[in-house]
N, C-alpha and C positions, 0 to 999 in steps of 0.2 A: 220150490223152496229147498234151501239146503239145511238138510237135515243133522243133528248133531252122532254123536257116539252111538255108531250103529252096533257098538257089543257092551252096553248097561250092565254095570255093577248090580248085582242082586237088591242092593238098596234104592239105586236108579228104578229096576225092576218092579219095586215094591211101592216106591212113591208113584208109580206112571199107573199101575193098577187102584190105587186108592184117588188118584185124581181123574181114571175115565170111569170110577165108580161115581164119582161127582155126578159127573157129565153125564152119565145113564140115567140118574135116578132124575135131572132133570128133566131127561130126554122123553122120560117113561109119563114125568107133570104134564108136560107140553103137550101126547101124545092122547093123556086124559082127558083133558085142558079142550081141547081140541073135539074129540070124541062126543061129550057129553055137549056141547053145540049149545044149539037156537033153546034145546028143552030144557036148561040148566040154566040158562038166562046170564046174563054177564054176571051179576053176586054167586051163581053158582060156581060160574069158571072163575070166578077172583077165588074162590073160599077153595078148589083145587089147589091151583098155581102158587097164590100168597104164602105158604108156609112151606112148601120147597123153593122159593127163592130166597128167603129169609134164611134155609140153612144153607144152603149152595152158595152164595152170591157175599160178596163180601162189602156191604155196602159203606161201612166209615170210610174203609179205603177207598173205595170209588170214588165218594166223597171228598176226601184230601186231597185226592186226582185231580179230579174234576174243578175243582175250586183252587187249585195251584196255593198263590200265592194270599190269597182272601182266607181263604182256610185258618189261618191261625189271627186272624184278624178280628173273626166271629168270638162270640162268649160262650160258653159249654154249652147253654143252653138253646143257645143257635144252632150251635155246630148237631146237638143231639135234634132240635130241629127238621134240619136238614136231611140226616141220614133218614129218617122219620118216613119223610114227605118224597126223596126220593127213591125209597124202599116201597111205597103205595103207589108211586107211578110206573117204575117196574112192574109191578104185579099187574095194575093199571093196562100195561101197552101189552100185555100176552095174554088175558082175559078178553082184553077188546080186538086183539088180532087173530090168536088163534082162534076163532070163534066157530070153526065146522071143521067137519072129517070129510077126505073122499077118497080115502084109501093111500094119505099121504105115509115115506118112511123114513123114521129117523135112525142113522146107523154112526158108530164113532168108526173112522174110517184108518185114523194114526194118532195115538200118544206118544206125545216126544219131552225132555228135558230140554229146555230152551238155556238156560244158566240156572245156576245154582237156586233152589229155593222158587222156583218161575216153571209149570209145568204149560206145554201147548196141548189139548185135545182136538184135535177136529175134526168133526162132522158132518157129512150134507143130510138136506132133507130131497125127499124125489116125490115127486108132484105126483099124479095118475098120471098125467101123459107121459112121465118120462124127464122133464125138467127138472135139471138138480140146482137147486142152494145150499151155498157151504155157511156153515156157522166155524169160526177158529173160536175155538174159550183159549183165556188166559187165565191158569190158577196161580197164587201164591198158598203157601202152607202157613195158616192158623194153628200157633201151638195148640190151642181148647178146640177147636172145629177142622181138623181136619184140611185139605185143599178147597179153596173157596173160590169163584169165579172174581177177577178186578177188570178182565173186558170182556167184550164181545166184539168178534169181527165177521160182520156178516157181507158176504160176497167180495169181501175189501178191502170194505167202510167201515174203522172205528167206531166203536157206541163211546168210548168212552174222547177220543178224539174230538168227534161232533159235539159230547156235553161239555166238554172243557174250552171249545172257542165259543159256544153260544150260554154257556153258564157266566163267564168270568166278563163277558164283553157285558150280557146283563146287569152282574152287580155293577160294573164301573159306569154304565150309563143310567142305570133307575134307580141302583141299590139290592138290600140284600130281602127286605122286601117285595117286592116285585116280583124276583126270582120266584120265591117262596107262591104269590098270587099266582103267578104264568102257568107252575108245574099243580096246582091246586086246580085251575081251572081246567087246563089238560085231562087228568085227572076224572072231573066233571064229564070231560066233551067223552069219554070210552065210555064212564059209566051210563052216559042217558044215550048212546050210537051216535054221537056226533061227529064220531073219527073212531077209524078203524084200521 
């Protein structure tokens, strides 16, 4: 990856420190999240994770992302909805995945300014054996919260890519209902270990 302005403005400097401060303190949920396993039971590791993803994660946006053009088509109370429902599936899929410790490590490896306003962290995690995965976050700057997560790119593969052709394909074939049921059910299948 080509990397941008390898001599940062003291402001550059300052934005890149406050958005892999983002990234750390999610690093450090995950790490917990993780830690506290099988004897925390999934409501313990939701009630970890849930409220560091709620300040990290910038989820209206993700939201308007995700839903492109449907997005303004919903009524507030949809659209409030939605971020709702897909803020408790987040929480949802790292409760239900990160679910045990075996001496995994999460380390921020380069913060970069990608354009103006658009900060890149990224991350790998290393297995015990030695096997690494790279997590890339994308922030944008929240004038009231700071730099907030709008994707994830793990090994790759867009999260938010993946929600945006299997979200928007949903409303246009079942509705905006539907949607709302699939990620509710999801949701379900972490909370009782039906998917992991």
């Amino acid at each position: 990856m080509a990397w941008a302005d390898s001599s940062p403005s003291s402001t550059v400097t300052a934005e890149s420190s406050s958005a892999e401060t983002t990234i750390q303190t999610l690093d450090q949920a995950i790490l917990s999240t993780m830690q506290a396993g099988e004897k925390a039971g999934y409501q313990g590791r939701y009630k970890i994770i849930a409220p560091v993803l709620n300040k990290t994660f910038d989820f209206r946006g993700i939201a308007q992302i995700a839903l492109g053009s449907d997005w303004p088509k919903l009524s507030a109370a949809q659209q409030k909805q939605f971020v709702s429902v897909l803020a408790e599936y987040t929480a949802a899929t790292y409760a239900g995945r990160f679910d045990s410790y075996n001496g995994e490590h999460l380390a921020v490896i380069q913060t970069q300014q990608l354009r103006p306003g658009t900060m890149g962290v990224f991350t790998t995690l290393t297995l015990k054996n030695g096997r690494v995965h790279r997590f890339d976050y994308l922030l944008t700057q929240d004038k009231g919260a700071g730099w907030r997560v709008i994707n994830v790119v793990a090994d790759g593969v867009s999260d938010l890519s993946m929600k945006r052709s299997e979200y928007t394909q949903m409303i246009k074939n079942k509705g905006f209902s539907a949607l709302i049921a699939h990620l509710q059910q999801q949701i379900n299948d972490y909370a009782t270990g039906k998917k992991s």
